[in-house]
Each structure stands twice: as C-alpha cells, then as structure tokens.
Biopython code that builds the backbone (N, CA, C, O; Angstrom):
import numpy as np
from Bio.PDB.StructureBuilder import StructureBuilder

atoms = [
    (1, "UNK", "N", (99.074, 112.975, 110.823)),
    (1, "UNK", "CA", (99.328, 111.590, 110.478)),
    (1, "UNK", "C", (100.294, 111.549, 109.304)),
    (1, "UNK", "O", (100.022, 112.263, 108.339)),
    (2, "UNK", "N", (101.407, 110.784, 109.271)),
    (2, "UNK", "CA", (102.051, 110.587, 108.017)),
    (2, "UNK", "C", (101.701, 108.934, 107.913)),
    (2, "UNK", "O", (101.333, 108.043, 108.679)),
    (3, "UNK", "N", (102.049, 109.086, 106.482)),
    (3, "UNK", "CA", (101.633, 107.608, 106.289)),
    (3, "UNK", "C", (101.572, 107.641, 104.290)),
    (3, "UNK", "O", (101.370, 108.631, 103.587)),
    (4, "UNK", "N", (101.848, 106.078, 103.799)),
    (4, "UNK", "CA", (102.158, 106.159, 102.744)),
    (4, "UNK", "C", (101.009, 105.969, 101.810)),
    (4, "UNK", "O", (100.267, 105.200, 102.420)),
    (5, "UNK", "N", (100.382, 106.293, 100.501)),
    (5, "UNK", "CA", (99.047, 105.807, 100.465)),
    (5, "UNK", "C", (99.802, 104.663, 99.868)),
    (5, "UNK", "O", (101.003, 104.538, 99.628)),
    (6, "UNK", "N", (98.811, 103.879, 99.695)),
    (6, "UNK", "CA", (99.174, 102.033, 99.339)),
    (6, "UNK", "C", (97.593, 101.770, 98.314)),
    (6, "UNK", "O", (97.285, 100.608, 98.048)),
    (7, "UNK", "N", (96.801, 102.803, 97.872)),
    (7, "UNK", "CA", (95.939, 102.356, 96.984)),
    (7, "UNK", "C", (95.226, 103.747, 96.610)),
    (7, "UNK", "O", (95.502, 104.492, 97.551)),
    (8, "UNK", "N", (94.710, 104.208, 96.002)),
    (8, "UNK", "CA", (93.936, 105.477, 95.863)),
    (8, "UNK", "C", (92.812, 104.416, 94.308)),
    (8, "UNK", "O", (92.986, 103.507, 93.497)),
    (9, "UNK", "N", (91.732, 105.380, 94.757)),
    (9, "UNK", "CA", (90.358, 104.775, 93.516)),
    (9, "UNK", "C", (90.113, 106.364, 92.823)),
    (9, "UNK", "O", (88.975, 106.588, 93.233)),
    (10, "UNK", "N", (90.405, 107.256, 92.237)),
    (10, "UNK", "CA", (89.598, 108.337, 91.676)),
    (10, "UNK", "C", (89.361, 108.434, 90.447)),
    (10, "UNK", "O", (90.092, 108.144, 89.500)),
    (11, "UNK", "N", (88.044, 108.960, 90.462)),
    (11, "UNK", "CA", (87.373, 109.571, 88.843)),
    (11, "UNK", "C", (87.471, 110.653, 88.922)),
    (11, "UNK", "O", (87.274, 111.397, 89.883)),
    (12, "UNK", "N", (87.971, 110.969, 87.330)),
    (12, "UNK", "CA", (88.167, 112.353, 87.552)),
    (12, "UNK", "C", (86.854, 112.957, 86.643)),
    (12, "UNK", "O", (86.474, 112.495, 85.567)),
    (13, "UNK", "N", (86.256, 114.139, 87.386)),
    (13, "UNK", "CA", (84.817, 114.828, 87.336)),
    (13, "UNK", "C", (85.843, 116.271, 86.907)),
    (13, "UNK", "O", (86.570, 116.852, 87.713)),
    (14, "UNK", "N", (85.697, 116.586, 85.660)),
    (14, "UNK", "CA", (86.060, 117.788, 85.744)),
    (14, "UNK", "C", (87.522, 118.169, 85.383)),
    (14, "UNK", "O", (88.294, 117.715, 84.538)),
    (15, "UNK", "N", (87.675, 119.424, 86.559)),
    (15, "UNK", "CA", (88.968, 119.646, 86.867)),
    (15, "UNK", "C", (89.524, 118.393, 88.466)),
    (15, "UNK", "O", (90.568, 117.819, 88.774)),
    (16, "UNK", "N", (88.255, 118.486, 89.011)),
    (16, "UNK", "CA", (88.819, 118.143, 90.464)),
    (16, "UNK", "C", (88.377, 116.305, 90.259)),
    (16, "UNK", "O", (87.460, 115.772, 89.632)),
    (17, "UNK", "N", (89.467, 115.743, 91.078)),
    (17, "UNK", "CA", (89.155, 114.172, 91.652)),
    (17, "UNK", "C", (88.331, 114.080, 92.187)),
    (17, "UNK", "O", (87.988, 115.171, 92.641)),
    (18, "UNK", "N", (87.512, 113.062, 92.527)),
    (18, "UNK", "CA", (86.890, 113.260, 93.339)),
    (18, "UNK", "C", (86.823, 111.007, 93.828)),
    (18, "UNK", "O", (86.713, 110.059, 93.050)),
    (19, "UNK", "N", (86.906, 111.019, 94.827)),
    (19, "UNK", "CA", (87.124, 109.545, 95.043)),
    (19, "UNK", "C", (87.713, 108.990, 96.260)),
    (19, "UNK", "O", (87.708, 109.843, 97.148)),
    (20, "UNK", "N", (88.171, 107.982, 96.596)),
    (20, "UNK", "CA", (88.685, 107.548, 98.006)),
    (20, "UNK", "C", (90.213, 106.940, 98.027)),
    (20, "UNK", "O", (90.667, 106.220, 97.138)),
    (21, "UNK", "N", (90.803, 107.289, 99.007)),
    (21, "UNK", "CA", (92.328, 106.926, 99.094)),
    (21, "UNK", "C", (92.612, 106.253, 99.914)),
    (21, "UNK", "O", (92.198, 106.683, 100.991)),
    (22, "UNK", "N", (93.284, 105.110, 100.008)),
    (22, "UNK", "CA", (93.695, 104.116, 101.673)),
    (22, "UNK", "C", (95.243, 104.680, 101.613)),
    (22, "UNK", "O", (95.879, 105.005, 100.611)),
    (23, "UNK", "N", (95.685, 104.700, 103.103)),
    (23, "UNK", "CA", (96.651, 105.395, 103.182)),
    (23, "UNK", "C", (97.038, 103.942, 104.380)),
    (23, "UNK", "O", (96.134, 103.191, 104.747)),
    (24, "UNK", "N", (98.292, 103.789, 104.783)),
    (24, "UNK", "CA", (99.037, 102.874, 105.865)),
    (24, "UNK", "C", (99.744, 103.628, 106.480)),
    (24, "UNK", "O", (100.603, 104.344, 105.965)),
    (25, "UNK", "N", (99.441, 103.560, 107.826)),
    (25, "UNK", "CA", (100.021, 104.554, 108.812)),
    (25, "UNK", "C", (101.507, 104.459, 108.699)),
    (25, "UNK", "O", (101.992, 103.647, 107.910)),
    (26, "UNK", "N", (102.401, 105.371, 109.565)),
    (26, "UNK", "CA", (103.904, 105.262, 109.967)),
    (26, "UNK", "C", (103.980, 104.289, 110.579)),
    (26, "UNK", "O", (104.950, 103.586, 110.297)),
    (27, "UNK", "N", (103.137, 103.836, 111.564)),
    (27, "UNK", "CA", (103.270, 103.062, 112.861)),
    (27, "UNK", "C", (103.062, 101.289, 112.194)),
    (27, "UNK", "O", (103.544, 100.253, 112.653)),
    (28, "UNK", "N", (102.434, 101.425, 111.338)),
    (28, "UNK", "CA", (102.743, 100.056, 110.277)),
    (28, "UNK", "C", (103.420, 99.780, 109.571)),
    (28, "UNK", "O", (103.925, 98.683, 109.337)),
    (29, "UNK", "N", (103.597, 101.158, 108.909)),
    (29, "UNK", "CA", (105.509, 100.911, 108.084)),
    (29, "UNK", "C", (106.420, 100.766, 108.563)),
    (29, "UNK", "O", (107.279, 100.472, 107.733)),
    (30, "UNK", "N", (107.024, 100.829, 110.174)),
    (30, "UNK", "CA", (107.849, 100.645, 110.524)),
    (30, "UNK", "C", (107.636, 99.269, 110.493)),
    (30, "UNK", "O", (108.613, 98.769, 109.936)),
    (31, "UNK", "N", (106.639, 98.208, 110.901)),
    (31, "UNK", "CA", (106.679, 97.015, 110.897)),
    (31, "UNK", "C", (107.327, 96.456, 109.744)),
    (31, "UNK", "O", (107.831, 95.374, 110.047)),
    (32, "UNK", "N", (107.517, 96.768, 108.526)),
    (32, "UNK", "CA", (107.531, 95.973, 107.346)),
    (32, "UNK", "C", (109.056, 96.840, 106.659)),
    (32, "UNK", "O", (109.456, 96.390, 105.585)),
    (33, "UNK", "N", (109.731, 97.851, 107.185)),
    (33, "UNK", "CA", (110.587, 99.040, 106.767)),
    (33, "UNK", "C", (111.977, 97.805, 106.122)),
    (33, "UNK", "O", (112.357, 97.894, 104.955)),
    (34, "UNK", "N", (112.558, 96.764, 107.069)),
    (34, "UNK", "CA", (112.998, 95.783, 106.900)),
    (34, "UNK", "C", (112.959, 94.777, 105.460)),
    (34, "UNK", "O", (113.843, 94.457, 104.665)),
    (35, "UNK", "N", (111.510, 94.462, 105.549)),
    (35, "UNK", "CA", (111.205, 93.910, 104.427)),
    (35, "UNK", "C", (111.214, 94.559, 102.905)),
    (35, "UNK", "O", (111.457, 94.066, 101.804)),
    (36, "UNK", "N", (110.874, 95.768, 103.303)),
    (36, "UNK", "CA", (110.685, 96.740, 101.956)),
    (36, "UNK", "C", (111.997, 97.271, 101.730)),
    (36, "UNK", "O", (112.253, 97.589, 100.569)),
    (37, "UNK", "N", (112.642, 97.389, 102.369)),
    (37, "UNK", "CA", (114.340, 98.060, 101.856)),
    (37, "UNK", "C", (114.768, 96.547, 101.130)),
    (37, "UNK", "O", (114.922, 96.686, 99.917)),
    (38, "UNK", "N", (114.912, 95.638, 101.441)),
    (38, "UNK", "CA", (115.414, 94.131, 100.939)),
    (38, "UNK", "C", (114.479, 93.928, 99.816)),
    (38, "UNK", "O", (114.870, 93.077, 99.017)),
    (39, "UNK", "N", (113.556, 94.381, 99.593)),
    (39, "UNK", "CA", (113.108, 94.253, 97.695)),
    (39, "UNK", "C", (112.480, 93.224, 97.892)),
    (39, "UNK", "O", (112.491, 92.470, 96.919)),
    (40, "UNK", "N", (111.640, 92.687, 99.208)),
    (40, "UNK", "CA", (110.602, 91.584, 99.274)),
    (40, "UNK", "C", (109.431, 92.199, 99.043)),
    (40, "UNK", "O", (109.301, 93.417, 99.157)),
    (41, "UNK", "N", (108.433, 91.354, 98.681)),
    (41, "UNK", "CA", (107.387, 91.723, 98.435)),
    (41, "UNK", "C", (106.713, 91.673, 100.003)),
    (41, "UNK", "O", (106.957, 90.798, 100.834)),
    (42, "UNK", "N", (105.674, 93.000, 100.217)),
    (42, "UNK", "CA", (105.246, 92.489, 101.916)),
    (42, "UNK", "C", (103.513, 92.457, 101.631)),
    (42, "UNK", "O", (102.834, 93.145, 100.870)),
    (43, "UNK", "N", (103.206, 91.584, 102.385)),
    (43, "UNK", "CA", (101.220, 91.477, 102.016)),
    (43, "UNK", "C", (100.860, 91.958, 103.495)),
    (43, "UNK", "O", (101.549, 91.631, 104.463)),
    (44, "UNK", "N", (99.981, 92.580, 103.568)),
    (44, "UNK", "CA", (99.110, 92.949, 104.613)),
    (44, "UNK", "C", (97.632, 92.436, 104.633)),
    (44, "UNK", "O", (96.732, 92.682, 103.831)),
    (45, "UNK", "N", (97.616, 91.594, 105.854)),
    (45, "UNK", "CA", (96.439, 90.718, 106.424)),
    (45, "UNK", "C", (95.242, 91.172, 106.514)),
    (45, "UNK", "O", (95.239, 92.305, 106.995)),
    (46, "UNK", "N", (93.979, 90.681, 106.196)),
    (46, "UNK", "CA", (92.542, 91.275, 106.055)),
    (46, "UNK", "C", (92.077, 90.739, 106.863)),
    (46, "UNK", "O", (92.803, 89.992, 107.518)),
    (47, "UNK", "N", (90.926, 90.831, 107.147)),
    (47, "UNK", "CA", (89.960, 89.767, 107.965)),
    (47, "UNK", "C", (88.925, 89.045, 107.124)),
    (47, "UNK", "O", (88.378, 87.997, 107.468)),
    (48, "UNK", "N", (88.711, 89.679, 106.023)),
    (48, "UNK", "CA", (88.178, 89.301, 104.719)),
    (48, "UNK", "C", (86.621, 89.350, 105.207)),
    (48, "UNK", "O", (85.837, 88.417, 105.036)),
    (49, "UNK", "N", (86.400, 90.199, 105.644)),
    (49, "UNK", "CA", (84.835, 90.420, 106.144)),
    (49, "UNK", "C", (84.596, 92.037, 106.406)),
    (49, "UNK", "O", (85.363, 92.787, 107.010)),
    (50, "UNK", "N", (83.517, 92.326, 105.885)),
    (50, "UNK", "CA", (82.902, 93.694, 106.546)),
    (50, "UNK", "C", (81.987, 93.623, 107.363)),
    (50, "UNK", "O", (81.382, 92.579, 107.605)),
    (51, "UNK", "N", (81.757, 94.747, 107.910)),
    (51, "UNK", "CA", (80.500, 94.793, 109.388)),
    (51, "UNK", "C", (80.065, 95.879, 108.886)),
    (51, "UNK", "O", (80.618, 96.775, 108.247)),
    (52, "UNK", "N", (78.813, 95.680, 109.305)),
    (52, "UNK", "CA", (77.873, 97.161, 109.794)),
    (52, "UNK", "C", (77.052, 96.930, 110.583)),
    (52, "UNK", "O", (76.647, 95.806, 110.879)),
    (53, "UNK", "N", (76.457, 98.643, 111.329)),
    (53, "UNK", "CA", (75.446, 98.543, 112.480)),
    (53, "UNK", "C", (74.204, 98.449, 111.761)),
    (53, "UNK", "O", (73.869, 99.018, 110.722)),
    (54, "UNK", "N", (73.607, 97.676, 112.452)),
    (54, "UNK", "CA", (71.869, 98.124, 112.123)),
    (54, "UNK", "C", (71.043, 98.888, 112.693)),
    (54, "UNK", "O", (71.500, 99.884, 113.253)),
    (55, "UNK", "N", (69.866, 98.691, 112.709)),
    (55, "UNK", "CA", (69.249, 99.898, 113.283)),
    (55, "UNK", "C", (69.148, 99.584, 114.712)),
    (55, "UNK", "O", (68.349, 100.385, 115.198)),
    (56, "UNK", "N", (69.668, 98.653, 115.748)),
    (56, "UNK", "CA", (69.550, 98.327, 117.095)),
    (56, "UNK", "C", (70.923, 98.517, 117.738)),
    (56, "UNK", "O", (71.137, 98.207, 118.910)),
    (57, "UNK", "N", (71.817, 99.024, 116.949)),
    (57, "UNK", "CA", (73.159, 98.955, 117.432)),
    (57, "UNK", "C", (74.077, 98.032, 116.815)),
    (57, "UNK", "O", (75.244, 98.311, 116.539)),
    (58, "UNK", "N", (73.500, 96.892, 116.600)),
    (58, "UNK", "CA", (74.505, 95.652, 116.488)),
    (58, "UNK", "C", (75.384, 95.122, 115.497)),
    (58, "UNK", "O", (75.078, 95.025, 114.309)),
    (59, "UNK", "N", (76.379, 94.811, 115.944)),
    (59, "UNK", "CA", (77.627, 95.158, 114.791)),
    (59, "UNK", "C", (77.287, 93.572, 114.044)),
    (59, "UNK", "O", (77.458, 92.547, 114.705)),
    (60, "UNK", "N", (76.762, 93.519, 112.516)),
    (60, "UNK", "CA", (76.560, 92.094, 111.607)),
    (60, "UNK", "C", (77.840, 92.220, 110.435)),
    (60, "UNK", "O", (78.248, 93.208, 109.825)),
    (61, "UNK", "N", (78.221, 90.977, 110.407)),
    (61, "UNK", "CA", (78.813, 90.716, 109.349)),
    (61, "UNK", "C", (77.705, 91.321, 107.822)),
    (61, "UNK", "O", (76.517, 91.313, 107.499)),
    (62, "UNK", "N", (78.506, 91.601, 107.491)),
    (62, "UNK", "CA", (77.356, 92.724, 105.996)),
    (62, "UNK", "C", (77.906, 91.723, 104.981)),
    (62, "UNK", "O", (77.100, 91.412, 104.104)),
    (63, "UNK", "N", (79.464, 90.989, 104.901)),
    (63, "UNK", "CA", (79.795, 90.552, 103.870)),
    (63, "UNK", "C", (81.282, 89.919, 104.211)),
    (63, "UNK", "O", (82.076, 90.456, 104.984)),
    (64, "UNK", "N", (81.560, 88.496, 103.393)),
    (64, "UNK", "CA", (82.543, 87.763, 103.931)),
    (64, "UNK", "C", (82.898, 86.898, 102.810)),
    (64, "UNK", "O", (82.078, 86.234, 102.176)),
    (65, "UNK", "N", (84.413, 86.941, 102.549)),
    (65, "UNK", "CA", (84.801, 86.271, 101.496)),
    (65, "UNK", "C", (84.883, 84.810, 101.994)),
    (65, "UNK", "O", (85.317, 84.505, 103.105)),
    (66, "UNK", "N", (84.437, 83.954, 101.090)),
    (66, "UNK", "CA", (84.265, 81.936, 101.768)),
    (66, "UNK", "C", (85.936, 81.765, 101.203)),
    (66, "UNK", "O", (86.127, 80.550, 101.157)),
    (67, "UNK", "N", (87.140, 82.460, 100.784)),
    (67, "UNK", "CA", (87.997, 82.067, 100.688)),
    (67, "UNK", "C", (89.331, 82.721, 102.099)),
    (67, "UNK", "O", (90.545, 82.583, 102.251)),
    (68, "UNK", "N", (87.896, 83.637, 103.080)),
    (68, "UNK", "CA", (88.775, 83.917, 104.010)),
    (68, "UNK", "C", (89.150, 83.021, 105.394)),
    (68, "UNK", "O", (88.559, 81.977, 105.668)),
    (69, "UNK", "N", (90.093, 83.528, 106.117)),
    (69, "UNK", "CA", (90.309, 82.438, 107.452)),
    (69, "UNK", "C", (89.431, 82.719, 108.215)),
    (69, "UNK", "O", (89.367, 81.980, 109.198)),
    (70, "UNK", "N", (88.427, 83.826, 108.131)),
    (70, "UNK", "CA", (87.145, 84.197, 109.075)),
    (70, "UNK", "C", (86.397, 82.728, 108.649)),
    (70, "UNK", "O", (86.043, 81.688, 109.204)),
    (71, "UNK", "N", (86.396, 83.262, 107.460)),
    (71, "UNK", "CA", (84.972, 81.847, 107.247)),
    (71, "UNK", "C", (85.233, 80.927, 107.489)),
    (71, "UNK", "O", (84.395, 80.246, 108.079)),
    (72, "UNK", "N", (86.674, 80.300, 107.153)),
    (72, "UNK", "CA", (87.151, 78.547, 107.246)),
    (72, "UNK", "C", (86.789, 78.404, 108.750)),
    (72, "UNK", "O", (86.341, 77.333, 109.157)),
    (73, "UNK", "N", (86.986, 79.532, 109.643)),
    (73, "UNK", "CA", (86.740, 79.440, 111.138)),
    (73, "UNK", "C", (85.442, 79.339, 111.537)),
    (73, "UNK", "O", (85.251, 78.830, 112.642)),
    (74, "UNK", "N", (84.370, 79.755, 110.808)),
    (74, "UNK", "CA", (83.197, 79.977, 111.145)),
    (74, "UNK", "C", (82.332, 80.561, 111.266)),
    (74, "UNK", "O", (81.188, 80.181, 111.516)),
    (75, "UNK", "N", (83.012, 82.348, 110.995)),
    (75, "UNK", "CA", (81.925, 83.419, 110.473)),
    (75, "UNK", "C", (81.146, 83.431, 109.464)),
    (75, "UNK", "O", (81.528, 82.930, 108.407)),
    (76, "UNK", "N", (80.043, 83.938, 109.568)),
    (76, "UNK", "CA", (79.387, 84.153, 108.275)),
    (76, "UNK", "C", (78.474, 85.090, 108.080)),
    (76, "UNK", "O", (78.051, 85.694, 109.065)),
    (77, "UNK", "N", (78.041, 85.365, 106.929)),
    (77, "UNK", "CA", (77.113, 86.168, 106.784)),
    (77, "UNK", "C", (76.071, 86.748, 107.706)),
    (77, "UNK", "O", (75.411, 85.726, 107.894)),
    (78, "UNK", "N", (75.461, 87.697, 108.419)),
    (78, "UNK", "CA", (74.321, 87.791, 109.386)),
    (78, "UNK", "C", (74.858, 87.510, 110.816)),
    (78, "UNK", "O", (74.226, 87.986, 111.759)),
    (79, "UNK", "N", (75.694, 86.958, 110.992)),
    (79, "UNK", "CA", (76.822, 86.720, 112.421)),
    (79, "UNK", "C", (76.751, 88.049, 113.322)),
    (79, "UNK", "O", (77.295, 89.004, 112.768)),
    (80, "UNK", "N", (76.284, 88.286, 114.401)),
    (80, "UNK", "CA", (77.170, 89.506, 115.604)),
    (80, "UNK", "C", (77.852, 89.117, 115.706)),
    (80, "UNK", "O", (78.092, 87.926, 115.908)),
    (81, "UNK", "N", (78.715, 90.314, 115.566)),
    (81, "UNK", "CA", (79.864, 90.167, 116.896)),
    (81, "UNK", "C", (79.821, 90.791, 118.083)),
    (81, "UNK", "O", (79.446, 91.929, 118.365)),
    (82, "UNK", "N", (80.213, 89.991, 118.695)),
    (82, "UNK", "CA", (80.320, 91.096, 120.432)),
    (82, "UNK", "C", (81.056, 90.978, 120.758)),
    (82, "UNK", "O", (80.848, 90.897, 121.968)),
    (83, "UNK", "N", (82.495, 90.827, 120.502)),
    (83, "UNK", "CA", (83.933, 91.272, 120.503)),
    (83, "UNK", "C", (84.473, 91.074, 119.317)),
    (83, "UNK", "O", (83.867, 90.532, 118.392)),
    (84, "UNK", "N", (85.950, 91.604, 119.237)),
    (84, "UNK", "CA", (86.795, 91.758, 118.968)),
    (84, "UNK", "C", (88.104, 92.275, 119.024)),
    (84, "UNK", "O", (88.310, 93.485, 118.934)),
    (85, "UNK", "N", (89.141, 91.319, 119.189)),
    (85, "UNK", "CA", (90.718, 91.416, 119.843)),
    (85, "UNK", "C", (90.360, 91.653, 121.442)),
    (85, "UNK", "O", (90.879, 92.669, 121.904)),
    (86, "UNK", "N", (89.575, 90.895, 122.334)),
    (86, "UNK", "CA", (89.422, 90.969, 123.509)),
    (86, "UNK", "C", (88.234, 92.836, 124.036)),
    (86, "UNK", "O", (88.117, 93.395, 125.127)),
    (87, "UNK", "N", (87.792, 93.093, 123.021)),
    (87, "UNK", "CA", (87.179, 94.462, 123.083)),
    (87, "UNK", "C", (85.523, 94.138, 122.492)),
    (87, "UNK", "O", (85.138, 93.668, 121.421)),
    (88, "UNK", "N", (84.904, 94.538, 123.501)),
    (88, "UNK", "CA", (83.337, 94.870, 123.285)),
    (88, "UNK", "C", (83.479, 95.312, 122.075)),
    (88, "UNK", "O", (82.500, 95.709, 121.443)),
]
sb = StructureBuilder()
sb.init_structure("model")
sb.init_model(0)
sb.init_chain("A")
sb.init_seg("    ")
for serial, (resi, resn, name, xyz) in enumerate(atoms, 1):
    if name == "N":
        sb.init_residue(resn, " ", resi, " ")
    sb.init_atom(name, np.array(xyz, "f"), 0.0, 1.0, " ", f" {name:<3s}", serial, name[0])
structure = sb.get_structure()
C-alpha cells in the first residue's frame, strides 16, 4: 500500500513510539492531486458516527456527532444498521 499519512497520535514510551497512525490511500490522493498542487485547502468527508458489533452480531451506532449530516438525517445513538452504500 502506498499512501500519505494525514494524522499520526504517538507517545513516546522510552526509546520506541508506541501509538496509532491514519494513513490515506494512493487511490484517494489521486482524487484530490488537482486540488493539492493548486494550494487549496482539501477536507475529507466523515460520516460522523462510529459502529460496533455486539455480542449478537449487530452492527449499533456506538457514537454520533448531533453536528453530523448522519444525525440531521436521523441516525442516532443505539440505531442498526443493516446496510450500507447498498451492502449488507
């Protein structure tokens, strides 16, 4: 995978880091390659919600910002989902 990181979180313990890195694929930088050579600023879209499974399988909203377009739409807290982008 190449890809650029766009955020890293580490504490450093020691000699070694130890912590988590978000990285943005190639296949997304080409989307924005345009914008970023021209010295615009580019934002990348959230859904402004997390999920997790529980113990039955089922994918719940765990957590959701009320300033996101999920919520203005109607998600919320404790919500399944049983799709997403046309996918089980």
């Amino acid at each position: 995978m190449i890809g650029i990181t766009g955020r890293g979180s580490f504490e450093k313990r020691g000699r070694v880091n130890v912590g988590v890195g978000y990285a943005i694929s190639i296949n997304q930088i080409k989307r924005f390659l345009g914008c970023l050579h021209s010295g615009r600023v580019v934002d990348h879209a959230t859904l402004g919600a997390t999920v997790a499974t529980d113990d039955r399988g089922r994918v719940i909203v765990s957590n959701i910002l009320d300033t996101s377009d999920a919520y203005r739409r109607g998600l919320r807290y404790g919500d399944q989902l049983l799709s997403f982008a046309d996918a089980p």
